[in-house]
MARBA-342058 format. One record per residue: x, y, z of N, C-alpha, C in turn; residue number from 1; residue in one letter. Coordinates in nm, 3 decimals, padded with zeros to 5 digits. Each point is the difference from the previous one (the first is absolute). Layout:
residues N
REC      nc1      nc2      nc3     cac1     cac2     cac3      cc1      cc2      cc3    n  res
REC        X        Y        Z        X        Y        Z        X        Y        Z  NUM    A
...
end
This chain:
residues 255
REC      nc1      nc2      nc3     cac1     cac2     cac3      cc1      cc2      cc3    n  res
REC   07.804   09.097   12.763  -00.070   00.121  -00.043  -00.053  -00.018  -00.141    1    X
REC  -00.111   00.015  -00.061  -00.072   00.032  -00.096   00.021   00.129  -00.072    2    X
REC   00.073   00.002  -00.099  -00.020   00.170  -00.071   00.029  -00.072  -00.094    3    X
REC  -00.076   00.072  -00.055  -00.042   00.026  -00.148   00.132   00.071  -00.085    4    X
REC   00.059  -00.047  -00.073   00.128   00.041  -00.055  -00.040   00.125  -00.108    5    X
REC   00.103   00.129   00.023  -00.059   00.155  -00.054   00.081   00.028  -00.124    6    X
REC  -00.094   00.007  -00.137   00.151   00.010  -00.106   00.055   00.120   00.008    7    X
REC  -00.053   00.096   00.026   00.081   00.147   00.021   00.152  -00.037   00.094    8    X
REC   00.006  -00.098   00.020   00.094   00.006   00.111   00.088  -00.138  -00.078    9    X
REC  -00.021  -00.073  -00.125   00.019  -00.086  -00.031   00.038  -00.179   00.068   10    X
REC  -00.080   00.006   00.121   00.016  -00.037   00.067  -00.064  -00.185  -00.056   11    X
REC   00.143  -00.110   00.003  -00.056  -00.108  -00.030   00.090  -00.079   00.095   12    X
REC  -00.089  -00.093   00.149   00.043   00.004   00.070   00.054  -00.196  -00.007   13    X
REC   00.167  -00.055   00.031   00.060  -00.105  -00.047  -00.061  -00.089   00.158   14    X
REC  -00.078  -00.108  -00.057  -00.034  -00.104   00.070   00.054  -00.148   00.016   15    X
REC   00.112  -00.022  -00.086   00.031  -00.129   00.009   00.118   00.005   00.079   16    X
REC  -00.014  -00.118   00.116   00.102  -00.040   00.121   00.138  -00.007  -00.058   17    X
REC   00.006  -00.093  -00.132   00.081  -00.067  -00.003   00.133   00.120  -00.079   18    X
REC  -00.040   00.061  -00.078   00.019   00.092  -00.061   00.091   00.117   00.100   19    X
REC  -00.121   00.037   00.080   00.067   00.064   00.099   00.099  -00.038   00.098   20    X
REC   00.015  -00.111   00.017   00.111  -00.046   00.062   00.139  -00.009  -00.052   21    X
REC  -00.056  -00.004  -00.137   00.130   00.012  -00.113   00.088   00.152  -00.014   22    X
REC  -00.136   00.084   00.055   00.061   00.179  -00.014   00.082  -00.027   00.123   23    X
REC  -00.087  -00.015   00.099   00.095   00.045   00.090   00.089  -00.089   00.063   24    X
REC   00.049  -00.107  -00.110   00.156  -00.036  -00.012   00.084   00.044  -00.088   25    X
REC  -00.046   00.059  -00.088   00.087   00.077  -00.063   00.050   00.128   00.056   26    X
REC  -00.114   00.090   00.071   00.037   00.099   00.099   00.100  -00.029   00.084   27    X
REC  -00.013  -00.104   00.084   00.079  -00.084   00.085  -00.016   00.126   00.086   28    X
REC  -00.079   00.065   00.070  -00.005   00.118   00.119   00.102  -00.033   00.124   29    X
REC   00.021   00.079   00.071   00.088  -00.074   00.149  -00.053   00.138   00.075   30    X
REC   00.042  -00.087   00.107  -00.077   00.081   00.098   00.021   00.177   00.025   31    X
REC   00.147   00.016  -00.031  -00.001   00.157   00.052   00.008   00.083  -00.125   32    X
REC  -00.081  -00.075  -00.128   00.007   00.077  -00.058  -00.128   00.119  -00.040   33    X
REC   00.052   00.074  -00.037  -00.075   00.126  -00.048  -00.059   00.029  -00.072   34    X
REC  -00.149  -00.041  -00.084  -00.067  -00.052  -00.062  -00.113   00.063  -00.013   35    X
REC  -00.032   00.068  -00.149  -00.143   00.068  -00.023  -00.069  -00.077  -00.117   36    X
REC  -00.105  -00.043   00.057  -00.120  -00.067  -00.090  -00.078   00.120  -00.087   37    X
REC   00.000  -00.035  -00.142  -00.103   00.102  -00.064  -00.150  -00.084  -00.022   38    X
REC  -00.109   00.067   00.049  -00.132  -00.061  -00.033   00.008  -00.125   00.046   39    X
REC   00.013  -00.015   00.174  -00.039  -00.113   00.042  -00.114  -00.087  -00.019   40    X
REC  -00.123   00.065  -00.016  -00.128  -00.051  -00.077  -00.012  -00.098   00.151   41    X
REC  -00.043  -00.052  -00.015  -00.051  -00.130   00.111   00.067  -00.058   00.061   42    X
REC   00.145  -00.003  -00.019   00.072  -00.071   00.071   00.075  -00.145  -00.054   43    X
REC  -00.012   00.035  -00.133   00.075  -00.188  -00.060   00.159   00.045   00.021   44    X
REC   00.066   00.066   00.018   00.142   00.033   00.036  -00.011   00.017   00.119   45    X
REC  -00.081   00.077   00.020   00.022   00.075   00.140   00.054  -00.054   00.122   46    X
REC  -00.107  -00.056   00.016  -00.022  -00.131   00.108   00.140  -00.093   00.011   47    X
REC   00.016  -00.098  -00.145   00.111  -00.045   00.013   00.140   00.103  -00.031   48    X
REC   00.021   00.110   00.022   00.117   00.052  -00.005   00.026   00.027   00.185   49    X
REC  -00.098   00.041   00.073  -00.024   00.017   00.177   00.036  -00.103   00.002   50    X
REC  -00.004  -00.160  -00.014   00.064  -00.088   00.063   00.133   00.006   00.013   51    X
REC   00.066   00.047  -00.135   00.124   00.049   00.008   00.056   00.159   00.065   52    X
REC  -00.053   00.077  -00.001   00.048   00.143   00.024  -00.037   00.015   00.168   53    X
REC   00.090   00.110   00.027  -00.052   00.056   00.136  -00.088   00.103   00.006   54    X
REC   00.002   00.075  -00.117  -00.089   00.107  -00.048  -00.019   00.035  -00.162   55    X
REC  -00.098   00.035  -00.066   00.005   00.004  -00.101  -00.080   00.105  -00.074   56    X
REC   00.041   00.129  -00.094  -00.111   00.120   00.006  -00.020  -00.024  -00.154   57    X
REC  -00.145  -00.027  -00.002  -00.086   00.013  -00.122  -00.058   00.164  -00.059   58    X
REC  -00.032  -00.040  -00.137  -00.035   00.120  -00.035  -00.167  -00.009  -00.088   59    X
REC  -00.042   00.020   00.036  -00.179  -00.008  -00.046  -00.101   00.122  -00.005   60    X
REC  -00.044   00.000  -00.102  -00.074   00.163  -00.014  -00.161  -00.057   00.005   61    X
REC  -00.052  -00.113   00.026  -00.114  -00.035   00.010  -00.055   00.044   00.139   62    X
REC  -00.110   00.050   00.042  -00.036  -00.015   00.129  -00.078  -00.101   00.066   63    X
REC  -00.035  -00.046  -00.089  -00.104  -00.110   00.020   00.096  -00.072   00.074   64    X
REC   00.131  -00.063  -00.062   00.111  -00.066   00.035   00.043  -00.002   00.156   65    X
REC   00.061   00.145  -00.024   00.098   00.033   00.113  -00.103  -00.003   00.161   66    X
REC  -00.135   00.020  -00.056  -00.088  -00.026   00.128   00.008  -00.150   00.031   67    X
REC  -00.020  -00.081  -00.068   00.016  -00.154   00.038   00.121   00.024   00.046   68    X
REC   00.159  -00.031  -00.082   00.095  -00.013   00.033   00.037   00.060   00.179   69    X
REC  -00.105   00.090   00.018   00.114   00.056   00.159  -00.146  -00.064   00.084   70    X
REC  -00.060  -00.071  -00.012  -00.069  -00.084   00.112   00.038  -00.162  -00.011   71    X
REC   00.122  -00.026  -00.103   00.039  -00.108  -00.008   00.156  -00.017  -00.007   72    X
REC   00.050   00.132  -00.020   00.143  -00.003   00.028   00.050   00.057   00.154   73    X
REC   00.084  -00.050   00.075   00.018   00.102   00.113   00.113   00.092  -00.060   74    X
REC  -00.010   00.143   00.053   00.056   00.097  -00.034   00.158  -00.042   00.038   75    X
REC   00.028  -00.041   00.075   00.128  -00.005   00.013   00.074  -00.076  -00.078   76    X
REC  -00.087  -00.084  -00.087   00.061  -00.109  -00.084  -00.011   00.073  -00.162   77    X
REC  -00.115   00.120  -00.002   00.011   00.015  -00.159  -00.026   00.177  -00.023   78    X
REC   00.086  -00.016  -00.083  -00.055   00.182   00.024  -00.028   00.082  -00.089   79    X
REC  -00.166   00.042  -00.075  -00.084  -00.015  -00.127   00.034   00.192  -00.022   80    X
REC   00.015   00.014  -00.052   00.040   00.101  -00.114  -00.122   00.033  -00.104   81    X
REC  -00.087   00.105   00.044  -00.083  -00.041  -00.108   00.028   00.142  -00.060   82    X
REC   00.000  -00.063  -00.145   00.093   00.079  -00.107  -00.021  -00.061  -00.157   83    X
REC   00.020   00.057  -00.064  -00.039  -00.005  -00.152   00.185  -00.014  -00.014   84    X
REC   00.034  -00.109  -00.057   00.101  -00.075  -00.019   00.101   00.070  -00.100   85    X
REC  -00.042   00.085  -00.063   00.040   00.097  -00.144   00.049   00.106   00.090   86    X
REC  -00.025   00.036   00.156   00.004   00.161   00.014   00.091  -00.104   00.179   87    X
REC   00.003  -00.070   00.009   00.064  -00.109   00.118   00.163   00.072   00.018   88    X
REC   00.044   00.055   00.067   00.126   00.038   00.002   00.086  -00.140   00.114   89    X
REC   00.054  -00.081  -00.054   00.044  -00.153   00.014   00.121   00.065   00.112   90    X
REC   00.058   00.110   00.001   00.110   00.038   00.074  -00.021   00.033   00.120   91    X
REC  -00.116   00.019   00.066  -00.064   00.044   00.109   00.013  -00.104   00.108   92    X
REC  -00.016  -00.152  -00.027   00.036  -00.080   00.050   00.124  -00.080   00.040   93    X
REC   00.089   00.062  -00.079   00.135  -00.071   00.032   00.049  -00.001  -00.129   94    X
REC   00.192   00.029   00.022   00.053   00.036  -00.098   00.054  -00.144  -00.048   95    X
REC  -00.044  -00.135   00.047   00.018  -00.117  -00.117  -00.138  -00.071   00.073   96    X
REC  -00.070  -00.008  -00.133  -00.151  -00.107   00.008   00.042  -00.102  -00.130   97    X
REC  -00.096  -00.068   00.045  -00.041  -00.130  -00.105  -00.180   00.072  -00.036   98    X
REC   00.019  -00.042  -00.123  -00.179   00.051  -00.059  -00.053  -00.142  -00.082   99    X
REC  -00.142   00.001   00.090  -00.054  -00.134  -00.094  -00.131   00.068  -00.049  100    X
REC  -00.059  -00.110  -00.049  -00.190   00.058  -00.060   00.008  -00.069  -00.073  101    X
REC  -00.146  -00.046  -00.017  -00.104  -00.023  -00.118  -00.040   00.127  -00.044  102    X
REC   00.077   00.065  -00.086  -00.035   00.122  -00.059  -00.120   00.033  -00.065  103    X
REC  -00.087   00.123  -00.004  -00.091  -00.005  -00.108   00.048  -00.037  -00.127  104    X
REC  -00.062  -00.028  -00.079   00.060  -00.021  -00.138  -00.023   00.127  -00.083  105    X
REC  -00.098   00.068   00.062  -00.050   00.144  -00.143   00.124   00.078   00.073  106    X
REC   00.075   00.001   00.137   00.087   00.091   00.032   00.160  -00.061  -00.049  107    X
REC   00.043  -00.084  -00.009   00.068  -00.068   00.060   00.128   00.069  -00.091  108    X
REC   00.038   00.025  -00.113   00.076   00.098  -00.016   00.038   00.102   00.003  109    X
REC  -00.082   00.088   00.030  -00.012   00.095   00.111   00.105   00.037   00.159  110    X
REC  -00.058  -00.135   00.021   00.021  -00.035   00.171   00.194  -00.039   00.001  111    X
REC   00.005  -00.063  -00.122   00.158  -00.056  -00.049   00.068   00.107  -00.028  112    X
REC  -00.043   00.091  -00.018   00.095   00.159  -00.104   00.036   00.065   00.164  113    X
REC  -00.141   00.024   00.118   00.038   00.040   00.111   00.050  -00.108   00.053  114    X
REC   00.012  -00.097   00.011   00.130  -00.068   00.093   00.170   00.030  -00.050  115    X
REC  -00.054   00.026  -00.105   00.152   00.062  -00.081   00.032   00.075   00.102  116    X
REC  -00.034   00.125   00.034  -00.016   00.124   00.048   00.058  -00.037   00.137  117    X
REC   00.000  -00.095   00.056   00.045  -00.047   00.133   00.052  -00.131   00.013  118    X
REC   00.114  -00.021  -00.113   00.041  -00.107  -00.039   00.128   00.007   00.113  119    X
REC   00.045   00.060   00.023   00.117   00.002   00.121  -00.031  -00.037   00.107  120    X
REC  -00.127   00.005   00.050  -00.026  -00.018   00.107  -00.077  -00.146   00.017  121    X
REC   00.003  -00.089  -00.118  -00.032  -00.141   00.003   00.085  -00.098  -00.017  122    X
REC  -00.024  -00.143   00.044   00.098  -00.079   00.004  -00.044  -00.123  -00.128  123    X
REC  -00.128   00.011   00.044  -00.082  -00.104  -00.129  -00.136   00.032  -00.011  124    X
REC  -00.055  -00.064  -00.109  -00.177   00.007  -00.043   00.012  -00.087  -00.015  125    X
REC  -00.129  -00.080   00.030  -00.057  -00.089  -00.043  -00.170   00.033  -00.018  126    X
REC  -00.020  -00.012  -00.155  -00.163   00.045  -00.064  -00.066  -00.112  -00.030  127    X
REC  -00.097  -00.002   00.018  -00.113  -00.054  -00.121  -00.052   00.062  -00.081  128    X
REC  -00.013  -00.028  -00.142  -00.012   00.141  -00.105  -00.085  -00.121  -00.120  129    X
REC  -00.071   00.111  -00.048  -00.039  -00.115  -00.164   00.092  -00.061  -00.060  130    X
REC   00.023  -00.072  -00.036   00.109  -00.079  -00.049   00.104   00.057  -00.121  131    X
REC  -00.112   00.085  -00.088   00.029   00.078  -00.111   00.131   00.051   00.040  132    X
REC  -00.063   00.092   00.146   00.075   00.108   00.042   00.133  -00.050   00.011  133    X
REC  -00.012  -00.086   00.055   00.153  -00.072   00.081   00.117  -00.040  -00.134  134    X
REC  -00.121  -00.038  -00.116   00.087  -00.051  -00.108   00.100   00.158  -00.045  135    X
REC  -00.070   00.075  -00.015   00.065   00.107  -00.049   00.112   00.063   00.098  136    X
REC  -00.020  -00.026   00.123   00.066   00.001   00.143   00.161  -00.048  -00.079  137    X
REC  -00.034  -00.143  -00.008   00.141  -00.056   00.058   00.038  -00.057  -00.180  138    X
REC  -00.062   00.092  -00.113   00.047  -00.026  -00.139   00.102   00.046  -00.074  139    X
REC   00.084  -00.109  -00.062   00.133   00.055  -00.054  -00.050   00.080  -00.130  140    X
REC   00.136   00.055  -00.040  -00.029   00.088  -00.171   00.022  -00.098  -00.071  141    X
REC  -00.135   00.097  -00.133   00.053  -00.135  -00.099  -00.148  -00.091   00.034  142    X
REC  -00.090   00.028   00.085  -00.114  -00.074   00.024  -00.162   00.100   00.014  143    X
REC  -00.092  -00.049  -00.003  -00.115   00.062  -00.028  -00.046   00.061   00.104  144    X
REC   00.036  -00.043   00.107  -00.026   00.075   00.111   00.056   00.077   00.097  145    X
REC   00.160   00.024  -00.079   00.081   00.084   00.016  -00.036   00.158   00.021  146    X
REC   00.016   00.065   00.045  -00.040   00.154   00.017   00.045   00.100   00.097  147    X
REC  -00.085   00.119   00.005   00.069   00.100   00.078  -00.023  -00.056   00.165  148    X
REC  -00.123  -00.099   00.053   00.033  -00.043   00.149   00.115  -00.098  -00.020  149    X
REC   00.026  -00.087  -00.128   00.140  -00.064   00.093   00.082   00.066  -00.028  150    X
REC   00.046   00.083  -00.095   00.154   00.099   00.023  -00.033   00.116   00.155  151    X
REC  -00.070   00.016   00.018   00.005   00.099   00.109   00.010  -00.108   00.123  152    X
REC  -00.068  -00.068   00.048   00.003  -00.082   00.070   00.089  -00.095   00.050  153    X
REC   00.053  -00.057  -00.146   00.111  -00.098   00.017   00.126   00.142   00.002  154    X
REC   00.011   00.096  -00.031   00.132   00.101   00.053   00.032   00.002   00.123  155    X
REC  -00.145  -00.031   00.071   00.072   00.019   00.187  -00.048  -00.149   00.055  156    X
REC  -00.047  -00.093  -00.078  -00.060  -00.092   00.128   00.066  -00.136  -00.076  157    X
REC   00.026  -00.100   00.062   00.002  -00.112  -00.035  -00.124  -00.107   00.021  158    X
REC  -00.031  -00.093  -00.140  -00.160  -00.012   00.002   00.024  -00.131  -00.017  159    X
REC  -00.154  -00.088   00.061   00.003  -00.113   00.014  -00.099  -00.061  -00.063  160    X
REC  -00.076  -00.054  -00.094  -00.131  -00.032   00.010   00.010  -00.173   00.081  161    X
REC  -00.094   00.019   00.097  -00.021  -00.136   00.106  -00.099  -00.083  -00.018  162    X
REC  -00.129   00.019  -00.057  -00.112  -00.064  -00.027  -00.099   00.026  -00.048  163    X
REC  -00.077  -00.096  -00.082  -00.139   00.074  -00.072  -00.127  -00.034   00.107  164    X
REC  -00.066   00.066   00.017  -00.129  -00.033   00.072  -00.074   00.032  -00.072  165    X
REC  -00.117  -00.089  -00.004  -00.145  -00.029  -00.113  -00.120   00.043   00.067  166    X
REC  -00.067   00.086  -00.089  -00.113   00.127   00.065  -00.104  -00.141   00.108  167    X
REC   00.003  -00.107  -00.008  -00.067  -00.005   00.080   00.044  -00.049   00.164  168    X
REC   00.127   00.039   00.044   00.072   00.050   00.126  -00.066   00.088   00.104  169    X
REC  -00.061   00.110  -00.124  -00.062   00.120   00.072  -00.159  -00.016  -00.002  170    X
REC  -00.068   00.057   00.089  -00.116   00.036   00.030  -00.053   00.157  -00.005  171    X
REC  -00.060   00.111  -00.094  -00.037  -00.112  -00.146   00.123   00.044  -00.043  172    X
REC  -00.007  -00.139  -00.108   00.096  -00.040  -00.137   00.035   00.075  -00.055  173    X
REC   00.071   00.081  -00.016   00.098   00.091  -00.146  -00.038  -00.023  -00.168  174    X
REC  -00.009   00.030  -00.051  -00.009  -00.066  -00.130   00.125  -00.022  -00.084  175    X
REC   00.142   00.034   00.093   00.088  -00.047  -00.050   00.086  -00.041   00.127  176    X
REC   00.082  -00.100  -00.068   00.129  -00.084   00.049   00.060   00.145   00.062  177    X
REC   00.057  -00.076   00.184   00.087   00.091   00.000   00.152  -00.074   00.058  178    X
REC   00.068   00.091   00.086   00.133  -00.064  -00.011   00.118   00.045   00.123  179    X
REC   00.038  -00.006   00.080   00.067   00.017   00.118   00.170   00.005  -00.063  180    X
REC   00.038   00.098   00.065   00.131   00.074  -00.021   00.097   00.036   00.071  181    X
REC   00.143   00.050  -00.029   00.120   00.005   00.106   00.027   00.111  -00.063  182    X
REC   00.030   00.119   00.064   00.094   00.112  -00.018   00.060   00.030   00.107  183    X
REC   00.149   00.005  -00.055   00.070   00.040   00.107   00.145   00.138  -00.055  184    X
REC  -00.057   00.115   00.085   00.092   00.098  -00.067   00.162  -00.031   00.028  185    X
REC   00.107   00.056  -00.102   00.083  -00.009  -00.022   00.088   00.048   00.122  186    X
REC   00.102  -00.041   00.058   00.054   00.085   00.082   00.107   00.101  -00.077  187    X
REC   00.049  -00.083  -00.096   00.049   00.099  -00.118  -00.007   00.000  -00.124  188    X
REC  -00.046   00.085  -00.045  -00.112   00.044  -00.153   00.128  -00.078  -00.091  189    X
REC  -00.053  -00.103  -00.081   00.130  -00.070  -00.083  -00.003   00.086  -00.137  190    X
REC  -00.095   00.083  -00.016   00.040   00.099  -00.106  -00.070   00.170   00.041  191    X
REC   00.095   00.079   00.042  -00.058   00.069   00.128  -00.006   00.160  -00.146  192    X
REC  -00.098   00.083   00.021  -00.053   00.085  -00.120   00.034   00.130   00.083  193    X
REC   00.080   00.089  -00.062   00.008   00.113   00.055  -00.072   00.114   00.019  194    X
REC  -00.122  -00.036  -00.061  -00.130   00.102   00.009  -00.111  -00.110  -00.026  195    X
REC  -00.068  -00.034   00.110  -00.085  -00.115  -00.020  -00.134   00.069  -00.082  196    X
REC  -00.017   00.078   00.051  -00.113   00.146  -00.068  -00.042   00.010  -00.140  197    X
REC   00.124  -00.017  -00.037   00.058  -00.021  -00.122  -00.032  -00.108  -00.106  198    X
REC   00.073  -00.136   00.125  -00.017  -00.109  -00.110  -00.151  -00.034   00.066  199    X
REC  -00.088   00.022   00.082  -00.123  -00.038  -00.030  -00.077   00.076  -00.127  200    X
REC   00.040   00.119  -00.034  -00.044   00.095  -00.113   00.008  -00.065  -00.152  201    X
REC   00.155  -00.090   00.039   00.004  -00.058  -00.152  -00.059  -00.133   00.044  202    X
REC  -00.017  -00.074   00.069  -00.067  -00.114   00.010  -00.177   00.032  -00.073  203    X
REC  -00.041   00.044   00.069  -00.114   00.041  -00.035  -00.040   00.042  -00.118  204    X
REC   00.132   00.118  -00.034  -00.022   00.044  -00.144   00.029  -00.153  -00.136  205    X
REC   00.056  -00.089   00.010   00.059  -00.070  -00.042  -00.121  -00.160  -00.047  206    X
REC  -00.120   00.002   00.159  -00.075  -00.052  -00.026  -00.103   00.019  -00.026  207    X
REC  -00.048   00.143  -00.025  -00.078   00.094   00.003  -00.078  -00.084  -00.163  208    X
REC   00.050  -00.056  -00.067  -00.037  -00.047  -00.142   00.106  -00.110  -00.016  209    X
REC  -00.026  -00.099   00.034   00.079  -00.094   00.014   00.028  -00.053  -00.133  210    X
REC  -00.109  -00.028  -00.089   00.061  -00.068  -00.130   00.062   00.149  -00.109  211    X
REC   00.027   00.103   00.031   00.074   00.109  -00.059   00.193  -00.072   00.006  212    X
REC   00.051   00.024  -00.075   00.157   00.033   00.044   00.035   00.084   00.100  213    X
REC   00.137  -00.005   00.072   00.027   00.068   00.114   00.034   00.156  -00.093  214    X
REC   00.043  -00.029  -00.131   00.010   00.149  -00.050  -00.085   00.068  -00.056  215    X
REC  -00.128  -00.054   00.052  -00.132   00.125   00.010  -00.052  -00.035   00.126  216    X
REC   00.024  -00.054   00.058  -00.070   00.024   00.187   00.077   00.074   00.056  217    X
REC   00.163  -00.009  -00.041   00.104   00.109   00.098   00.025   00.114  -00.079  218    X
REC  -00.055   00.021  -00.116  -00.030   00.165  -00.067   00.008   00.090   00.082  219    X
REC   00.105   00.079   00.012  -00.008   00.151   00.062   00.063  -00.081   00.108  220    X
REC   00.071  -00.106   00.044   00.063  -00.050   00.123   00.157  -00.046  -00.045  221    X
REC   00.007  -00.056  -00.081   00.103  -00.056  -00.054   00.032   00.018  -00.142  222    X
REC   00.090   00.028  -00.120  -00.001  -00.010  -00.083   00.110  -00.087  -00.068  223    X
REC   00.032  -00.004  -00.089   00.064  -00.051  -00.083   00.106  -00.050   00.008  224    X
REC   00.084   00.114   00.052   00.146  -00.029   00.081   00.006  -00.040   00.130  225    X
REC  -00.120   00.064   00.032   00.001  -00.132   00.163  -00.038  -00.122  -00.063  226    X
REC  -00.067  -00.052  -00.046  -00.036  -00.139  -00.050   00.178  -00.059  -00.023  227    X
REC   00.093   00.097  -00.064   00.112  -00.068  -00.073   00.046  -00.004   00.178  228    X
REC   00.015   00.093   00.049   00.129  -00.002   00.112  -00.061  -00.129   00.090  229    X
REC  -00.098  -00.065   00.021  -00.071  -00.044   00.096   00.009  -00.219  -00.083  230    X
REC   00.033   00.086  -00.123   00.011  -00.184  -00.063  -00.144  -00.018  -00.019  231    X
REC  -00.120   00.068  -00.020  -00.130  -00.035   00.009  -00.027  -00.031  -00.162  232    X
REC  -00.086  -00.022  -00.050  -00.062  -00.101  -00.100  -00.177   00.121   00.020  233    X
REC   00.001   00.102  -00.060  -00.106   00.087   00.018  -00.110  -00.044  -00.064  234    X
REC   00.010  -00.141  -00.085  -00.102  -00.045  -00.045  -00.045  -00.116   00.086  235    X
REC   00.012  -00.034   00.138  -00.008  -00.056   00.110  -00.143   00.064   00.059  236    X
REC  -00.078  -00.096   00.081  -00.115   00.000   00.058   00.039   00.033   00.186  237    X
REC  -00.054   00.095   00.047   00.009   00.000   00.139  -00.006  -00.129   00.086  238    X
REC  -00.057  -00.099  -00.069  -00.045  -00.108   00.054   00.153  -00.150   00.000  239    X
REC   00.075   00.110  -00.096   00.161  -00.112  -00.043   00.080   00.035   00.137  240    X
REC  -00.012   00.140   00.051   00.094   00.055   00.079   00.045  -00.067   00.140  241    X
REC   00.070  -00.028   00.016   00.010  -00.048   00.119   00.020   00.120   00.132  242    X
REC   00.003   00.000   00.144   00.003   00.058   00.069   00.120   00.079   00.029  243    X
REC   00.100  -00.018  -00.028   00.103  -00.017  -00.023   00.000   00.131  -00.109  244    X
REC   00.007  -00.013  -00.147  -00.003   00.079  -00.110  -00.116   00.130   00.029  245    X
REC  -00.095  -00.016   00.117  -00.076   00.078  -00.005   00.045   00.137   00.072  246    X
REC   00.075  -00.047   00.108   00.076   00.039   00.115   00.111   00.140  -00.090  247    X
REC   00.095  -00.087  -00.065   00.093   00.057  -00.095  -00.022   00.107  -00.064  248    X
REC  -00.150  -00.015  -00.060  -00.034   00.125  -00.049  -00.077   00.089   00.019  249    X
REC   00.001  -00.017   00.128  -00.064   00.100   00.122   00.171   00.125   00.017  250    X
REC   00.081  -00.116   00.064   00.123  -00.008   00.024   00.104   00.119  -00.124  251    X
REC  -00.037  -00.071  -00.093   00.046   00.124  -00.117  -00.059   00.084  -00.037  252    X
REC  -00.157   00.023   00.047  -00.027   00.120  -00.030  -00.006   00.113   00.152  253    X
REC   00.009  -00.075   00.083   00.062   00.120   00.141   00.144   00.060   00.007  254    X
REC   00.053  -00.098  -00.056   00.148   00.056  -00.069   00.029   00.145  -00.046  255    X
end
């Protein structure tokens, strides 16, 4: 098929064999499993994930797409969802999936905040994301690309980074490096927050001005004597905190 790739849809579609053979050994698919593709695009997963699966339901908001896809997929083998990936309710299909994609990149954190949202009901992800993204994904504290997606992220998922792929993989090219990934949620939260509501409020508030101290980003959240009871260092950067310390003082202030 010939299409013309649509940026509204951020659509940059991965052409190299070799590459792809590499995803989907890291996927390692088996047959009865339960498996939703985001933005199948043409088929560089697709295709080779059906060799492995008995069935497999994608999710694609293109129409241009999903018209090719069902004169080239048989229905019984794939089952297209056409849906805007942000508004995708992942639970409809079964209460444990595996989620893959070549994500948009203008969505793609977005799309990560709602898989949160139905994190119980997954067993693993595996993404392709700008590379940036992934760095900040799977970044410790204490580093530049540390932030509010890896404390929120790394709280429920365990993260992998697997490989860099170089914009010219895809057809067309990206103008940046991107990078293939492992998340896999926790079966039990190793630092579990008693009002998650909460500690996303101070996460956020915390990176909200990242080169500030935590004792003017958590103004009106924490004060003084929480800093003492908590062992904190209020002249500390949100960016020192580990996931762990972030948790705590979620933790002491639901208290």
């Amino acid at each position: 098929m010939k299409h013309i790739a649509k940026k509204r849809f951020g659509q940059n579609f991965l052409t190299d064999r070799a590459i792809i053979n590499s995803l989907i050994d890291a996927i390692a698919p088996q047959s009865q499993d339960i498996m939703i593709e985001i933005g199948p695009g043409l088929g560089a997963m697709t295709q080779p994930l059906l060799q492995h699966l008995d069935h497999l339901h994608v999710v694609e908001i293109d129409r241009d797409i999903i018209s090719w896809m069902q004169g080239v997929y048989p229905a019984g083998k794939v089952t297209i969802h056409n849906s805007d990936a942000l508004k995708f309710d992942f639970t409809q299909v079964s209460d444990r999936i595996r989620v893959v994609g070549n994500l948009p990149y203008n969505i793609s954190t977005p799309i990560l905040f709602h898989l949160l949202d139905n994190v119980s009901h997954i067993i693993d992800m595996h993404f392709m994301l700008q590379k940036e993204v992934v760095e900040r994904m799977v970044a410790a504290p204490s580093t530049p690309s540390y932030g509010r997606l890896s404390v929120m992220l790394q709280y429920r998922l365990h993260m992998e980074y697997l490989i860099t792929v170089p914009p010219e993989a895809f057809e067309p090219a990206p103008k940046v490096e991107s990078a293939f990934v492992r998340a896999i949620p926790f079966a039990t939260l190793p630092y579990p927050a008693k009002d998650e509501a909460l500690l996303a409020k101070i996460v956020t508030s915390a990176f909200g001005q990242r080169r500030k101290t935590l004792r003017n980003t958590l103004k009106g959240l924490l004060d003084d004597a929480g800093f003492s009871a908590l062992g904190l260092d209020s002249q500390l950067r949100a960016e020192n905190l580990s996931i762990a310390e972030f948790v705590n003082i979620a933790n002491y202030l639901a208290a």
